[in-house]
N, C-alpha and C positions, 0 to 999 in steps of 0.2 A: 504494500500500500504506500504509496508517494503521500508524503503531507506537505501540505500547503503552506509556503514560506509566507510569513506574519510582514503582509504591507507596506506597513512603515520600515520594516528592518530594511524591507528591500529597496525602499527607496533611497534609506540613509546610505544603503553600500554604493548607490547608482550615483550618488552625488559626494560620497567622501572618494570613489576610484576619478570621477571626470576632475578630483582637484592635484590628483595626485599623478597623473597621466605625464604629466610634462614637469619630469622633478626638478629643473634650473628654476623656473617660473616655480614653483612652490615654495623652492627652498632659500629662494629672495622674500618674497612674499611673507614667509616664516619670520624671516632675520627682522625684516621692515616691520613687523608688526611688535616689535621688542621696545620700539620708539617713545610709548606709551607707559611699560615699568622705568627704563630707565631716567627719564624724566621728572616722574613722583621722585624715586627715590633721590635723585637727585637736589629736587626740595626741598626735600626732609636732612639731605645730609646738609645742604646751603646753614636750614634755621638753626644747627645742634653746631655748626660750626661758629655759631653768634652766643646759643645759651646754651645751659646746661641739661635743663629739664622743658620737655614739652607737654602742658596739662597733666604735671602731673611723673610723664614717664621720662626714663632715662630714653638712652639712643636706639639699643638693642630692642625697648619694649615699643618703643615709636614705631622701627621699620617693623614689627611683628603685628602691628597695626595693620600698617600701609600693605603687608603682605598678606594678610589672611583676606583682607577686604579688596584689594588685586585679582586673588585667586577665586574668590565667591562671582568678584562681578565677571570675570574673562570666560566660568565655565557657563554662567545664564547667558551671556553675548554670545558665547560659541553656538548654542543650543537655540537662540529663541531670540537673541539681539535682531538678527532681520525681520522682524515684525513688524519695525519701523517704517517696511514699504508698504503695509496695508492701506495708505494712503494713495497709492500708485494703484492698486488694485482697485478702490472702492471708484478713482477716477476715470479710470480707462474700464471699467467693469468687465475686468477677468474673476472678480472674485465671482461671477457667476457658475464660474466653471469647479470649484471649490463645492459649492453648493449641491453641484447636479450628482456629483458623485456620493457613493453609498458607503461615506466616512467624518466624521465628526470634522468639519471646518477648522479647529486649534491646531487639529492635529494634523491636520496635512500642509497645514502653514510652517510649522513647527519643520516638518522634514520636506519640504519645500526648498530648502537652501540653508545646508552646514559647512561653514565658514572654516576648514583646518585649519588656514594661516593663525586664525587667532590663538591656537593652542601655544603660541608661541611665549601669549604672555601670562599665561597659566603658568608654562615651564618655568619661565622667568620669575614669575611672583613665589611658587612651590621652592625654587630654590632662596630665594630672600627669606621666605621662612623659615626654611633650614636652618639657616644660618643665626639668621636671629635667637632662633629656639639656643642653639649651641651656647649661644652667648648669654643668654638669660637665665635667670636663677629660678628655675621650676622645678617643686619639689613631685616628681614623675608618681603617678599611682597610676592603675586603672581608670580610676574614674577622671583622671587630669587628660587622660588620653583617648578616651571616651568622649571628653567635651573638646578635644581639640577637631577628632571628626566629627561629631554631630556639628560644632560651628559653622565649618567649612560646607558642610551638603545643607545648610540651614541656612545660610547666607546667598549661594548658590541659590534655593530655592526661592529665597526672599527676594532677590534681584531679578529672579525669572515671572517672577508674580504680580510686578513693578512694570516689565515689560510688554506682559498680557494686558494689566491695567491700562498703559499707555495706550496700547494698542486697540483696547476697546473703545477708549473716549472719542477716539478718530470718527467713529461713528457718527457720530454728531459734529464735530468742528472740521473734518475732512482735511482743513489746511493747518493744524493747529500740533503738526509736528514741534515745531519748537518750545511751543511751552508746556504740553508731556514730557519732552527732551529734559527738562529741568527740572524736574521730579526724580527722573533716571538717573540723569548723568547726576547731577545734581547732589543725589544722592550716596550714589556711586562715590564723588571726590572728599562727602563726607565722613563715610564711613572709612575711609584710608587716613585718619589724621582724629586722635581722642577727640571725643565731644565736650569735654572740658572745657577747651579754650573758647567755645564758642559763648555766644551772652545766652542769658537764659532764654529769651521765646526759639534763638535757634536749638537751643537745648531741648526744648518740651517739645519743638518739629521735628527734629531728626532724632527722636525717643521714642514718644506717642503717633506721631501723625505720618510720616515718611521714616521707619524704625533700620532709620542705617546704624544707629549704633548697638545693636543686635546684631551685628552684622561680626563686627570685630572688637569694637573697642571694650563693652562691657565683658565677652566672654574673657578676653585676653584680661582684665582684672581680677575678674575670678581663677583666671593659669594662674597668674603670677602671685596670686593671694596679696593683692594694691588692696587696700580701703580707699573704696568709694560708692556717691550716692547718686540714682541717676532724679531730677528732677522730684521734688516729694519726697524725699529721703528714703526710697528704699536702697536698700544693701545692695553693689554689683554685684557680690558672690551670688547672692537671690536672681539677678536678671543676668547674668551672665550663661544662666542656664536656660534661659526662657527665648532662646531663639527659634528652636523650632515652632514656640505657640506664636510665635510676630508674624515667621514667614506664612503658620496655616490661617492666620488673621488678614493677610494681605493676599493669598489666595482666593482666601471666602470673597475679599469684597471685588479682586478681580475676575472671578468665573461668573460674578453676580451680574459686573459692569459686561461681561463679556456676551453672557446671551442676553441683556437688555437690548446688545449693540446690535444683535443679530436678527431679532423680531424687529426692530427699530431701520434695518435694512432696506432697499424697498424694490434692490436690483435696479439694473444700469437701463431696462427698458421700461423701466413703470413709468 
């Protein structure tokens, strides 16, 4: 009995071989896409080169910042970042053809177009964290190591659920790419840098309302056993673990925003 290869697998293999068909063009592509950690961290080395402490953390817990929160956002961009053309779609009304087919709409956008170049700066960010970790004073158990991957796939999911959200509101503002843009990205450069230094209402936004410091800053408080409070005085040790409830919080309200946007559709011949 022959069984039937699973859709999306096959599609993701039909678009990760057409990127890697012409390995000179990919393996530039790879390098050029590095542009983007080395820069951050180059910020971060700039400010530590002026002070000692940034919100808070020395240099080692800074870049362990800038690298978990690198790595979270490069592997939802790899996955789900082109969502950002669904504005391309809704104009030229191809997205009709999405629709005709007998497969959920997210998910065919979703493997629609997987970007490998970007894995470039996953590597790049996985290896800053390396490094960082080495340098920093973490007392290792199970459970330190436990919350370092759950961070990371919780972060990941949290920027991927950020980008669905984006991606649904198009719906309605069609040309309104740039100011979703600054929710994501937005977000994204928060979470690579403690929320600390920020004033409080950016503090209570990038906590409660866009939760990028769920992302990396509070868990890496709770590695490092830092006392601190996020907005309200709770413990980071407390919210340093409550990433994955942020990212199923930012999911909930983007699948909500996502099939609003889809009965709210009305197709390119109506």
């Amino acid at each position: 009995m022959v069984s039937k290869a699973n859709p999306y697998v096959v599609l993701v293999r039909l678009r990760m071989r057409a990127q890697t068909v012409y390995r000179g063009s990919f393996a530039i592509e790879l390098v050029a896409s590095l542009g983007a950690t080395i820069s951050g961290f180059l910020e971060i080395y700039v400010i530590f080169a002026n002070v000692p402490a940034l919100g808070g953390l020395d240099f080692p817990a800074a870049v362990l910042v800038f690298a978990i929160g690198h790595v979270s956002f490069s592997l939802a961009d790899l996955v789900v970042g082109h969502l950002d053309a669904l504005p391309t779609y809704l104009r030229s009304g191809t997205l009709d053809a999405f629709l005709l087919r007998p497969l959920p709409v997210l998910a065919q956008l979703i493997t629609a177009e997987i970007s490998l170049r970007r894995f470039g700066r996953t590597a790049a960010g996985s290896a800053l964290a390396v490094v960082a970790l080495a340098h920093s004073d973490v007392a290792w158990s199970p459970a330190k190591a436990a919350l370092l991957a759950v961070t990371v796939c919780a972060g990941a999911a949290l920027f991927a659920a950020l980008f669905v959200g984006a991606a649904a509101v198009q719906f309605w503002l069609v040309e309104g790419t740039e100011f979703t843009a600054s929710f994501v990205y937005g977000g994204n450069y928060a979470a690579q840098f403690p929320t600390s230094v920020f004033g409080t209402p950016a503090r209570v936004l990038f906590t409660f309302v866009v939760p990028a410091a769920f992302v990396a800053y509070l868990p890496v408080l709770a590695l490092l056993d830092i006392p601190g409070a996020a907005p309200g005085g709770i413990p980071a040790g407390v919210l340093g673990w409550c990433s994955p409830i942020a990212a199923a919080a930012v999911w909930t309200v983007a699948l909500l925003g996502w099939r609003a946007g889809l009965r709210h559709y009305t197709g390119a011949g109506s």
